[in-house]
LOTOR-307024 format. One record per residue (C-alpha): residue number from 1; x, z, y. Coordinates in Angstrom, 3 decimals. Layout:
BEGIN
resi = NUM; px = X; pz = Z; py = Y
...
This chain:
BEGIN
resi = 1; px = -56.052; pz = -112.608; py = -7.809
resi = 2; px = -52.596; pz = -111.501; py = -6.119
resi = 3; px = -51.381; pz = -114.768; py = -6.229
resi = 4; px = -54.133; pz = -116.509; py = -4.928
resi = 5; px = -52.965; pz = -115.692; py = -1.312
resi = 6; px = -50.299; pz = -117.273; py = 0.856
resi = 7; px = -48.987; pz = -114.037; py = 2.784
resi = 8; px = -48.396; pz = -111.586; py = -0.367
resi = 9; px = -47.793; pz = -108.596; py = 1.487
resi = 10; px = -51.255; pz = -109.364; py = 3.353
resi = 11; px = -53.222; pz = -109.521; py = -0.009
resi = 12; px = -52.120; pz = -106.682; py = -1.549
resi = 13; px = -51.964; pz = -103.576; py = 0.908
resi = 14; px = -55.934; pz = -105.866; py = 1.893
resi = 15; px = -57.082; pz = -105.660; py = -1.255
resi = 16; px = -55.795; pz = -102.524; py = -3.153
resi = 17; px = -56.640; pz = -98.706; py = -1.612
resi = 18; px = -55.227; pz = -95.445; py = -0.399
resi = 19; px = -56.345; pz = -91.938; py = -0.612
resi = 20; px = -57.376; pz = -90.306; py = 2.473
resi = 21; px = -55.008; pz = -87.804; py = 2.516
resi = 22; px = -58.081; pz = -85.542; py = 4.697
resi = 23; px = -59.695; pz = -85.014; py = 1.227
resi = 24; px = -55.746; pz = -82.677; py = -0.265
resi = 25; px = -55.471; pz = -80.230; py = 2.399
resi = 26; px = -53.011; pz = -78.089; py = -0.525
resi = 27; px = -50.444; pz = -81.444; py = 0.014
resi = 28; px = -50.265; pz = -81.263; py = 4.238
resi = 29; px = -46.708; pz = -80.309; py = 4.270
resi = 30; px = -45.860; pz = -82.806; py = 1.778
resi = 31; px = -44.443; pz = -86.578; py = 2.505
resi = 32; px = -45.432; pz = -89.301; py = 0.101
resi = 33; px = -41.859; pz = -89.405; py = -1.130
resi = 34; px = -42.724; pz = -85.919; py = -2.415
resi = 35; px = -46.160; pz = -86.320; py = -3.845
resi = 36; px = -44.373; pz = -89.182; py = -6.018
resi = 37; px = -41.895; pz = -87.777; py = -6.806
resi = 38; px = -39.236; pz = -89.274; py = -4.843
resi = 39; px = -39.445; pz = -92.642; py = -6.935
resi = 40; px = -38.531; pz = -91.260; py = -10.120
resi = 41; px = -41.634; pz = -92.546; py = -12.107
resi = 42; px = -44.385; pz = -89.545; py = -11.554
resi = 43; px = -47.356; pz = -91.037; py = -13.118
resi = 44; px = -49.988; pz = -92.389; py = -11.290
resi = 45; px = -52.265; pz = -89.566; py = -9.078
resi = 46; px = -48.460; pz = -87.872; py = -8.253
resi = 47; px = -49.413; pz = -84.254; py = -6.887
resi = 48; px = -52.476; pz = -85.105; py = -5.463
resi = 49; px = -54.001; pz = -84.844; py = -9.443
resi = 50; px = -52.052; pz = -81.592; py = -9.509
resi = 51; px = -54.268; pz = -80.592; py = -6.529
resi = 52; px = -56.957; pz = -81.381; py = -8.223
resi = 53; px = -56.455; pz = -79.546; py = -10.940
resi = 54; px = -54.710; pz = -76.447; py = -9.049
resi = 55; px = -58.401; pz = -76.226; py = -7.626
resi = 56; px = -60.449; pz = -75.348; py = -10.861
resi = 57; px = -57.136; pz = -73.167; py = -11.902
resi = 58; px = -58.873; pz = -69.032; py = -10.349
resi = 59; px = -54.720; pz = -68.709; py = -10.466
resi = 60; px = -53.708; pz = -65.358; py = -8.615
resi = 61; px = -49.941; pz = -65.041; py = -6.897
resi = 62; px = -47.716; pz = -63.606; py = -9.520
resi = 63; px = -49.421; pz = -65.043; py = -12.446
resi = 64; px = -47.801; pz = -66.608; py = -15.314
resi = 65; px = -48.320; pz = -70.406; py = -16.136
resi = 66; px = -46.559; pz = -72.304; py = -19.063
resi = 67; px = -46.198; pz = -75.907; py = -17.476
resi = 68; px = -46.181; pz = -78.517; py = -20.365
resi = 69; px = -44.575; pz = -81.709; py = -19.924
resi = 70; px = -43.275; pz = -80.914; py = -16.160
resi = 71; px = -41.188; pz = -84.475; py = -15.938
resi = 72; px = -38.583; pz = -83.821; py = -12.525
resi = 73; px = -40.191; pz = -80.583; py = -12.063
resi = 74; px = -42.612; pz = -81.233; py = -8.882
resi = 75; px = -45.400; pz = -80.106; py = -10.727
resi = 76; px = -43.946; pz = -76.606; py = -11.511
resi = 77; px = -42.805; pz = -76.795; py = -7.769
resi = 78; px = -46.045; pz = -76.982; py = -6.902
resi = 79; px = -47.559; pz = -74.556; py = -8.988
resi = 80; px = -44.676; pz = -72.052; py = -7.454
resi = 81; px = -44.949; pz = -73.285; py = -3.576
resi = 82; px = -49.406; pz = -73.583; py = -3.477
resi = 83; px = -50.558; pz = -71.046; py = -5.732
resi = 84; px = -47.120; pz = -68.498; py = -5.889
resi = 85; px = -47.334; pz = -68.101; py = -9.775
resi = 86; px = -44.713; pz = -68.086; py = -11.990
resi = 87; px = -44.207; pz = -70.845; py = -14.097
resi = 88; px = -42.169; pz = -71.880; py = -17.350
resi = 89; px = -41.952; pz = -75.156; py = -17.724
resi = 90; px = -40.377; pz = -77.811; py = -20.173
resi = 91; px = -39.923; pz = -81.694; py = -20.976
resi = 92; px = -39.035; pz = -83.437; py = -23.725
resi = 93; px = -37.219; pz = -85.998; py = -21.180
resi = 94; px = -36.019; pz = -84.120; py = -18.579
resi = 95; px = -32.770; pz = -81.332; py = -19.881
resi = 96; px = -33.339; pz = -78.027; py = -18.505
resi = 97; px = -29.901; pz = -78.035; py = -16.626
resi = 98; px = -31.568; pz = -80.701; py = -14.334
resi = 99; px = -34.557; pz = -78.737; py = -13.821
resi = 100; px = -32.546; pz = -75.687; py = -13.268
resi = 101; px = -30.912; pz = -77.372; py = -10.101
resi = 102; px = -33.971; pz = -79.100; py = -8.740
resi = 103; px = -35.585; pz = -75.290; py = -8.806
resi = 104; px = -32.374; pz = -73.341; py = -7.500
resi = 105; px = -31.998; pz = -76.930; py = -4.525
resi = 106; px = -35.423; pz = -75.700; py = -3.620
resi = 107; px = -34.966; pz = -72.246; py = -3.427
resi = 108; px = -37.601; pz = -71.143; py = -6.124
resi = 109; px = -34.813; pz = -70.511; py = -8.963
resi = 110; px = -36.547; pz = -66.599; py = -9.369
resi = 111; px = -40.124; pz = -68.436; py = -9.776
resi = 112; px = -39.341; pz = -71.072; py = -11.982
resi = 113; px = -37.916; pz = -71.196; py = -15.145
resi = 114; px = -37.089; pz = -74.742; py = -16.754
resi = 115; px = -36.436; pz = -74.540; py = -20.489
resi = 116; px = -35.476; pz = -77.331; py = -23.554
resi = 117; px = -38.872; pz = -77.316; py = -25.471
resi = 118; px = -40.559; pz = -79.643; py = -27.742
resi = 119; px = -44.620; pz = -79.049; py = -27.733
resi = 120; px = -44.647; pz = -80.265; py = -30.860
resi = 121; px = -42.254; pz = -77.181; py = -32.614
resi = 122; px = -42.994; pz = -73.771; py = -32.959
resi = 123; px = -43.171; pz = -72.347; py = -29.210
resi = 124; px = -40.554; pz = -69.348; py = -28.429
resi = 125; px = -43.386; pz = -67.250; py = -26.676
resi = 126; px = -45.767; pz = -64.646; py = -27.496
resi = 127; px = -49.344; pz = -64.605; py = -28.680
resi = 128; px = -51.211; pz = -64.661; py = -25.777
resi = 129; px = -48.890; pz = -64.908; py = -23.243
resi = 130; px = -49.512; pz = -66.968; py = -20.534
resi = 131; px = -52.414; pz = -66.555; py = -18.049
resi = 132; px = -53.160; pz = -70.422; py = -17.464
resi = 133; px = -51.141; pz = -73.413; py = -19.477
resi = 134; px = -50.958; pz = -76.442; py = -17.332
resi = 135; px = -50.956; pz = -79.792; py = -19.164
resi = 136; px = -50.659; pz = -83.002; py = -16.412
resi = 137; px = -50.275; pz = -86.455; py = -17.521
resi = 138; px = -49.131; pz = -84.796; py = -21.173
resi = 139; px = -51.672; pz = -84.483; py = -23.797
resi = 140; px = -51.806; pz = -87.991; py = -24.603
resi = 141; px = -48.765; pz = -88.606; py = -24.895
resi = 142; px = -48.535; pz = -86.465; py = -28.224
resi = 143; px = -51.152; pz = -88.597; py = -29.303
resi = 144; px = -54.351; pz = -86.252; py = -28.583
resi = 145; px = -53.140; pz = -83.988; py = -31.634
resi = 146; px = -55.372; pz = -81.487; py = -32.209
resi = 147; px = -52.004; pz = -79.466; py = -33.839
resi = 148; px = -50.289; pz = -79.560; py = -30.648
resi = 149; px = -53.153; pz = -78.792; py = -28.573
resi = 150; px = -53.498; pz = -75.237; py = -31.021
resi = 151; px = -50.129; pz = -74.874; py = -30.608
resi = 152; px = -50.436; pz = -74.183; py = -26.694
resi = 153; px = -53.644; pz = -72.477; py = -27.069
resi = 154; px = -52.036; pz = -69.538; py = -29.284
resi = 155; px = -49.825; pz = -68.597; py = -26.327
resi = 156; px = -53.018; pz = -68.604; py = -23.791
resi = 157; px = -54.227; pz = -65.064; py = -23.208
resi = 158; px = -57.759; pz = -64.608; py = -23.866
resi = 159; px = -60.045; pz = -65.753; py = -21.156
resi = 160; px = -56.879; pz = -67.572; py = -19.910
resi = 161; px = -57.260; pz = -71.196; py = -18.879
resi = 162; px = -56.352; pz = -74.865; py = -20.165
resi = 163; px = -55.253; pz = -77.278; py = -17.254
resi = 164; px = -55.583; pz = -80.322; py = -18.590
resi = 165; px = -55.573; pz = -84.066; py = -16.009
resi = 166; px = -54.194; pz = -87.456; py = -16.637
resi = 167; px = -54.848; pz = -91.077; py = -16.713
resi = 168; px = -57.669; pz = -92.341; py = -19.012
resi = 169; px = -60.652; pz = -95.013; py = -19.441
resi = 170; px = -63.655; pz = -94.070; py = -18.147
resi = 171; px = -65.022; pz = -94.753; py = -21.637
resi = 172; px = -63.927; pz = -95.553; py = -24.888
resi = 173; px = -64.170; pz = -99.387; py = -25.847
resi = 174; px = -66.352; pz = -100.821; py = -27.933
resi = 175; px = -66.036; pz = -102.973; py = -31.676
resi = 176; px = -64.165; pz = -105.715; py = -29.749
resi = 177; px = -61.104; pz = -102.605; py = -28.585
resi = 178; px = -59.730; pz = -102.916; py = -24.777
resi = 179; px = -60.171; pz = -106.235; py = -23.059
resi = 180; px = -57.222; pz = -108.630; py = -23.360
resi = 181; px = -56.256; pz = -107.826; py = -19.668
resi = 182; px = -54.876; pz = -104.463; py = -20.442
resi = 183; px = -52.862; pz = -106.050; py = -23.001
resi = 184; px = -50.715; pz = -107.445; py = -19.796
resi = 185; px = -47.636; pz = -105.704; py = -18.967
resi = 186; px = -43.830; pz = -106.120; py = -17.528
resi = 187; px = -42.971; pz = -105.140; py = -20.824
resi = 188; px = -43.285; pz = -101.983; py = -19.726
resi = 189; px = -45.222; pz = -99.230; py = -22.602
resi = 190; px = -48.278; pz = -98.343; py = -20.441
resi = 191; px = -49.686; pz = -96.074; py = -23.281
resi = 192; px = -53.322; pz = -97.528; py = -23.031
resi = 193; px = -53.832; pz = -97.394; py = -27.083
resi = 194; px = -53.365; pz = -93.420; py = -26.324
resi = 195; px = -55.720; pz = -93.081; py = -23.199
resi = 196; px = -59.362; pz = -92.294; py = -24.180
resi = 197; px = -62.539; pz = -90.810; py = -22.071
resi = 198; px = -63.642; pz = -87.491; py = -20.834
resi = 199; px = -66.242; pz = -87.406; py = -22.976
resi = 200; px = -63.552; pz = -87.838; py = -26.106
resi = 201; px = -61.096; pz = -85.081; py = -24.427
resi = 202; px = -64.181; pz = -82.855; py = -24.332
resi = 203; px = -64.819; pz = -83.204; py = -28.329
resi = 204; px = -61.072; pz = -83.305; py = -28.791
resi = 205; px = -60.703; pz = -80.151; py = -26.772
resi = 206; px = -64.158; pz = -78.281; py = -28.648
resi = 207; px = -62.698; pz = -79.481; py = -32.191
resi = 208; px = -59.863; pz = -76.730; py = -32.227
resi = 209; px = -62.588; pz = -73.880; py = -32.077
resi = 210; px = -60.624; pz = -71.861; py = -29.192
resi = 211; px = -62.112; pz = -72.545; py = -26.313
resi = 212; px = -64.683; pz = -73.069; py = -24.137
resi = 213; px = -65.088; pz = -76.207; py = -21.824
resi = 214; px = -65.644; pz = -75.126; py = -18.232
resi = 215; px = -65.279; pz = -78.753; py = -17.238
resi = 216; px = -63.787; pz = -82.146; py = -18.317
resi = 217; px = -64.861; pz = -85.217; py = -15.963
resi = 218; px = -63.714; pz = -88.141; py = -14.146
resi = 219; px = -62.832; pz = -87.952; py = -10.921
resi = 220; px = -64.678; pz = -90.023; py = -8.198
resi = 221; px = -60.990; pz = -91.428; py = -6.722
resi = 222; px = -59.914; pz = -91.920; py = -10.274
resi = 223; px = -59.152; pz = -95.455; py = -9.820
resi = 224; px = -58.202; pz = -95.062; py = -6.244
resi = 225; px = -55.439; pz = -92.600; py = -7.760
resi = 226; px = -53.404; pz = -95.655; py = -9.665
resi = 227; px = -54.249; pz = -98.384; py = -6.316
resi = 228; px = -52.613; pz = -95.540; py = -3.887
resi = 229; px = -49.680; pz = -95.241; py = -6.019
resi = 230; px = -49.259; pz = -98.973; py = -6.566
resi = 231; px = -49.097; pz = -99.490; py = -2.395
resi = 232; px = -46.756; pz = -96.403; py = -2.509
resi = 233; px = -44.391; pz = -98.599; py = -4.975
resi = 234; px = -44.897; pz = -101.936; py = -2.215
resi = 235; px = -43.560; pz = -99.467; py = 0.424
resi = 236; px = -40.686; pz = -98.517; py = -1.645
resi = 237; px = -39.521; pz = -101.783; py = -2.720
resi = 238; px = -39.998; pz = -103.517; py = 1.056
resi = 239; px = -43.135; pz = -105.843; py = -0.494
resi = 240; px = -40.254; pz = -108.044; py = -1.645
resi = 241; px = -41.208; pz = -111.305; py = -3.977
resi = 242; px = -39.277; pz = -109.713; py = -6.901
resi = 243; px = -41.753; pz = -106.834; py = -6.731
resi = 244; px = -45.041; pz = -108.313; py = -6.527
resi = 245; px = -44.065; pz = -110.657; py = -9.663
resi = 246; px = -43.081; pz = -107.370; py = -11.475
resi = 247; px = -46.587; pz = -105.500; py = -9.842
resi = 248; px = -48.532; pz = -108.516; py = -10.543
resi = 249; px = -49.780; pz = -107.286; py = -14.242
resi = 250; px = -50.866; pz = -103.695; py = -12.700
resi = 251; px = -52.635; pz = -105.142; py = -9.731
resi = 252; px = -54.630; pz = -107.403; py = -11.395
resi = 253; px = -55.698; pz = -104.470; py = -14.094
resi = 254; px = -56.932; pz = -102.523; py = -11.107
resi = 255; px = -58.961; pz = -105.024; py = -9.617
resi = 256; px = -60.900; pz = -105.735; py = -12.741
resi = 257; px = -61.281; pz = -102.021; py = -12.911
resi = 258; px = -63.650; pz = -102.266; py = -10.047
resi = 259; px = -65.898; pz = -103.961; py = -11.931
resi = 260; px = -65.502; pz = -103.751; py = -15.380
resi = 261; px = -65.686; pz = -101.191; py = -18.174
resi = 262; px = -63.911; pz = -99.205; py = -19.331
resi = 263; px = -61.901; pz = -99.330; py = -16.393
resi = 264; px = -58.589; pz = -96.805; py = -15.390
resi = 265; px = -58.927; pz = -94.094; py = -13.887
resi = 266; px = -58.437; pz = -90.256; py = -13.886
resi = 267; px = -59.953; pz = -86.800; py = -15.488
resi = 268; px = -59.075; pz = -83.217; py = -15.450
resi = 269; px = -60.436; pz = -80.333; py = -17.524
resi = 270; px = -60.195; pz = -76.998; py = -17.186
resi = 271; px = -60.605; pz = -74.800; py = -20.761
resi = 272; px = -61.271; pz = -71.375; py = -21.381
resi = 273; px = -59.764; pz = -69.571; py = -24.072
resi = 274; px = -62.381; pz = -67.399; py = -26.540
């Protein structure tokens, strides 16, 4: 445990890991500041999931993505700066106007355009619009509703593709639910009644009938994903006492992670429309 050692700072940045950042060559321009978002609460994985996922994406310059759930916009950045497409993007926390000045700050105002959207509603798009709809750290969030998830789809061209990665379990628990350590928080909402496995996104994803699934798997630095982001945090904050109390709760899930199931961790999918 955390507080089972005298020199705090020691014990965590010992026991907790980073991502070799050798293994995202898309992200070598990037600082860590960027990849997380500059401290304003990217999920864990920051850009290096959207990496990931930007691998599996066959995107072409010029092409048109509908980015669901963007948060501060880094992911649409992204999208715009690594793979030159176009992208739309929307969040039900984040007002356009904000996005708007983030994208013109960063000179990509003509490649990005932020909009107020609910994924829920009624979409103002065409039928098969979009040649790729990206979906990080999003879908469960609405709950895994098979409504919303249609809802996307109809504005996918044909043959188009699903981007789908987030946090998850690595499977689903059994009679007894989640072990009473994820119950621990800050009193932060971590969301864990809404996280589920790959193999449940994959059924989840075949259930609306639209698509085919290309892939939907774990990743092998899944875990390694939240433990990076944590030690990002540390840096942040100066590995002050006030932090580690507040960390404590997280750290702690991640080391029983290690060894226990279901543990967190990460999974991306990638969906072709019929």
């Amino acid at each position: 445990m955390i507080h089972a050692r005298t020199n705090a700072r020691w014990s965590t940045t010992d026991l907790l890991r980073r991502l070799d950042r050798r293994d995202y060559p898309e992200l070598d321009r990037y600082s860590w500041e960027e990849i997380y978002g500059h401290g304003d609460n990217m999920a864990p994985g920051g850009l290096y999931l959207a990496a990931k996922m930007a691998r599996s994406s066959r995107l072409k310059s010029d092409e048109l993505v509908l980015d669901v759930g963007c948060g501060k916009g880094d992911s649409s950045l992204f999208l715009a700066q690594h793979l030159g497409a176009r992208v739309v993007c929307f969040d039900l926390w984040t007002p356009a106007s904000f996005l708007s000045r983030k994208v013109a700050d960063r000179g990509y105002r003509s490649q990005v355009l932020p909009l107020d959207l609910d994924a829920t509603k009624r979409l103002p798009f065409p039928d098969d619009y979009f040649d790729a709809v990206f979906c990080m750290q999003t879908l469960h969030s609405f709950g895994a509703d098979v409504a919303v998830l249609r809802n996307l789809l109809r504005h996918l061209k044909p043959g188009g593709r699903l981007l789908v990665g987030g946090t998850c379990f690595s499977q689903e628990p059994d009679e007894k639910g989640l072990p009473q350590i994820y119950s621990r928080t800050d009193g932060w909402d971590a969301e864990y009644g809404n996280y589920h496995s790959p193999s449940w996104w994959r059924k989840q994803f075949l259930s609306t009938g639209l698509v085919e699934v290309v892939e939907c798997s774990r990743l092998e630095d899944g875990l390694i994903m939240w433990e990076d982001e944590v030690l990002h945090h540390g840096d942040r904050a100066g590995w002050t006492a006030e932090w580690h109390r507040k960390a404590q709760w997280l750290v702690e899930q991640l080391l029983f992670s290690r060894d226990h199931s279901p543990s967190l961790t990460h999974y991306i999918a990638t969906l072709e429309k019929k």
